[in-house]
C-alpha positions in Angstrom: 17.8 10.7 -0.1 15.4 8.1 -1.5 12.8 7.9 -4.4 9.9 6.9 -2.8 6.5 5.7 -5.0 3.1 5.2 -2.4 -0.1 4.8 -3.4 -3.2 5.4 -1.7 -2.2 8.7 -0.2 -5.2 11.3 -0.1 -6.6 10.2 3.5 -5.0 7.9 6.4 -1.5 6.5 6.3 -0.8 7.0 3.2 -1.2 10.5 3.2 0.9 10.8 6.7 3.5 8.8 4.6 4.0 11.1 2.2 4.7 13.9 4.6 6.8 11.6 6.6 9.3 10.9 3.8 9.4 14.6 2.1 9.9 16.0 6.0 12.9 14.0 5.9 14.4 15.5 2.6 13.2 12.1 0.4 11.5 12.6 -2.8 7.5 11.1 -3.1 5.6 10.4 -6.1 2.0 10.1 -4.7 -0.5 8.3 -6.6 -4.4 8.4 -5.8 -7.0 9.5 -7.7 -7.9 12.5 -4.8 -4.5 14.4 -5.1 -5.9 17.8 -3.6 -5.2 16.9 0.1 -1.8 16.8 -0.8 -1.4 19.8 -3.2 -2.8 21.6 -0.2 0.2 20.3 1.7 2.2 22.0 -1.3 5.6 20.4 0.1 8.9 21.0 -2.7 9.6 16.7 -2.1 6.0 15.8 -3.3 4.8 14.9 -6.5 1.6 14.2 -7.1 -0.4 12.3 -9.9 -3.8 11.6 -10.3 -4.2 7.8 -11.1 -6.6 5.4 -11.1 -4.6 2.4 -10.1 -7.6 0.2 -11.6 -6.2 2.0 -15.2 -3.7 0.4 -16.9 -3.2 3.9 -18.6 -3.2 5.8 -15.5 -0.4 3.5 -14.4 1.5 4.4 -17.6 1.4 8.3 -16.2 3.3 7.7 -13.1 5.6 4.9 -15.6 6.2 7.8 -17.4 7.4 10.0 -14.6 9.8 8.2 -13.5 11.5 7.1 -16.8 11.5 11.0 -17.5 12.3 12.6 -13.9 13.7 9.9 -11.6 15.2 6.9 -14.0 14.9 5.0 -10.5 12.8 3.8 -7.4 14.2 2.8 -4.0 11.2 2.0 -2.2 7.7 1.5 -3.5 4.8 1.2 -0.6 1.5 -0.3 -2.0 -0.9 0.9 0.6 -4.0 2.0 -1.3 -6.7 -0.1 -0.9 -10.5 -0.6 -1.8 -13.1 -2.0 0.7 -17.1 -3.0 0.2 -18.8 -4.0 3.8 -21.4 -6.5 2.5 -23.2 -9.2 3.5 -21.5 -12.2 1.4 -25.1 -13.0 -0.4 -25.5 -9.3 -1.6 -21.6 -9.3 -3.1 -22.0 -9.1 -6.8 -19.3 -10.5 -8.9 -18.6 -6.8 -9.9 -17.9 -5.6 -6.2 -15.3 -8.3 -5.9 -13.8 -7.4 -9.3 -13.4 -4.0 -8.4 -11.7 -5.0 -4.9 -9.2 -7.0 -6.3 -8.4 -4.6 -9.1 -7.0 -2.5 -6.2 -6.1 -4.4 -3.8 -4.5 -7.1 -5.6 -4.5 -6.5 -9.5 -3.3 -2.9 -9.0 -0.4 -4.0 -6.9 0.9 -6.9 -9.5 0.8 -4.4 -12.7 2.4 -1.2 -10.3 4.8 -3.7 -9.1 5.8 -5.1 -12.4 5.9 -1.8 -14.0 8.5 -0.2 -11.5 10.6 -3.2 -11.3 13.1 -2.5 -14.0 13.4 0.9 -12.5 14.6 -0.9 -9.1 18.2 -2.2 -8.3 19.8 -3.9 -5.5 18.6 -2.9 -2.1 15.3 -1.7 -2.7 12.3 -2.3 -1.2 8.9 -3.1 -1.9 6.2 -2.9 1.0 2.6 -4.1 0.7 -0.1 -3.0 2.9 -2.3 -5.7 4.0 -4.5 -6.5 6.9 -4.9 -8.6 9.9 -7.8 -10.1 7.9 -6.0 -11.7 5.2 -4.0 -13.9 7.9 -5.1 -17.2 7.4 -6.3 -18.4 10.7 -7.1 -14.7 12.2 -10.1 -13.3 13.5 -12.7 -12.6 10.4 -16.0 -10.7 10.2 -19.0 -10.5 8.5 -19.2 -8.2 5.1 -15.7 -8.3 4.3 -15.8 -11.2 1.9 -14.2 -9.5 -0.8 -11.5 -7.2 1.3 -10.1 -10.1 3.5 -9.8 -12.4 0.5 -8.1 -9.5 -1.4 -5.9 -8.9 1.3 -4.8 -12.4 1.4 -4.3 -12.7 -1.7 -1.1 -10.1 -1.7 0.3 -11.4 0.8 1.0 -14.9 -1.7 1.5 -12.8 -4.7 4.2 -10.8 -2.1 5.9 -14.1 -0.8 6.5 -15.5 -4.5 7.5 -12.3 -5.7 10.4 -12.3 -3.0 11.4 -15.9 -4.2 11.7 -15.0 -7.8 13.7 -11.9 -7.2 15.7 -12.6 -4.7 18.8 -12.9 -6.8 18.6 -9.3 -7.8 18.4 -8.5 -4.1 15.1 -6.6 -4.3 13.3 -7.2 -0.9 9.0 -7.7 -1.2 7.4 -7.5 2.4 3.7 -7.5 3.8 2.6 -5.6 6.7 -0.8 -7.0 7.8 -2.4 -4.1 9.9 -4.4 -4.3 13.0 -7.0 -1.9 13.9 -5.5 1.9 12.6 -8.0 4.9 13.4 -8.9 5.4 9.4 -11.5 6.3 7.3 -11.4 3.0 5.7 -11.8 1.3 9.6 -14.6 3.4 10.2 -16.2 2.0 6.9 -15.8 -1.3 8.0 -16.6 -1.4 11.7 -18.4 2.1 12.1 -18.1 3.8 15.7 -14.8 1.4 16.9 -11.8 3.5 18.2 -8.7 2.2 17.3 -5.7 2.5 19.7 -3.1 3.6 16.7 -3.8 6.8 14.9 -2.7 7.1 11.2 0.0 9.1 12.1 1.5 6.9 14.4 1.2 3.9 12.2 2.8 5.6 9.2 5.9 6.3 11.8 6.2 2.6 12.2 5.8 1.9 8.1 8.7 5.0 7.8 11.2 3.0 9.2 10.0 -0.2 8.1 10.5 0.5 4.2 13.5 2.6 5.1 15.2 -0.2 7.0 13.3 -3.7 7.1 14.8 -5.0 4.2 18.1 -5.8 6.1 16.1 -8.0 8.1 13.2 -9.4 6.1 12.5 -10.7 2.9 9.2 -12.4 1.6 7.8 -11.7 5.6 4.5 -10.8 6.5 4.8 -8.9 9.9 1.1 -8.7 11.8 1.3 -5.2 13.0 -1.7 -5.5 15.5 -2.3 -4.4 19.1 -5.9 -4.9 18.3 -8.4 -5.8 15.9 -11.9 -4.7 16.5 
């Protein structure tokens, strides 16, 4: 039994996640600002807290948690995300801001926070995307997201060098086309060939058992990209 810390999960993977982990007798703190979809779930292995990951302060509230209920974190899975589908010339300076305080400022100060709360053999996963890959197909109006999203994967690869002594592993998943709200946002009417569900299996035993295998990877998880 693990103590499992995911962001993002009121829709999509994050909310399959969740679920996944409590199924299989693992405790979940769940942090998005939406927690109703899962206190409808109502599962004994789920905690949820409303945060703003964009608050320092709401940060503080799941800190707090675990100092007070867990005194420890095995895995934590950064997979909430923000995305803005504009064309680059209509991107204010504040849209970008406010997509790399989730995607990418969120993640440092979440990640820094939980560290002293993590020892040997845990494991910290990063969602990312396809887009971020340098050299991978890229599309119009997603400026800020792809930038953001490759962005993490640097922050993800130094953080694996500079802890590598204390054995903590930091990988990046960089996600294909996954049947989401936040894919219908960006390409609106594509079906992807991966539901939410199925993709959240695949991060399940990823953060449960990649770090024997990979430290400081990024692994492009893509049949297809739209």
């Amino acid at each position: 039994m693990k103590n499992i810390v995911i962001t993002g999960t009121s829709r999509g993977i994050g909310f399959e996640l969740a679920q996944q982990f409590a199924n299989e007798g693992h405790k979940v703190l769940a942090l998005s600002r939406n927690t109703k979809p899962l206190e409808t779930v109502n599962h004994k292995n789920i905690t949820t807290i409303s945060v703003d990951l964009s608050s320092e302060n709401d940060i503080n509230k799941a800190v707090d948690f675990i100092k007070n209920e867990w005194n420890k974190v095995d895995i934590l899975i950064n997979n909430a995300g923000k995305l803005i589908n504009k064309p680059f010339e209509e991107l204010t300076t504040q849209d970008f801001e406010e997509v790399y305080k989730v995607n990418v400022f969120a993640v440092a100060e979440l990640t820094k926070n939980l560290l002293p709360f993590m020892n040997k053999g845990s494991h910290v996963v990063t969602v990312s995307s396809m887009g971020g890959i340098q050299g991978s197909a890229k599309f119009a109006g997603l400026a800020a997201y792809s930038s953001a999203k490759g962005a993490v994967i640097t922050l993800s690869e130094l953080l694996a060098e500079e802890y590598k002594e204390q054995q903590i592993a930091f990988n990046v998943l960089a996600l294909g086309a996954v049947q989401t709200e936040m894919l219908e946002e960006a390409f609106p009417g594509y079906i992807a060939p991966l539901s939410a569900k199925e993709m959240a299996n695949y991060i399940y035993d990823f953060a449960l058992r990649g770090n024997k295998f990979y430290n400081g990877k990024v692994l492009q998880v893509s049949s297809s990209t739209p």
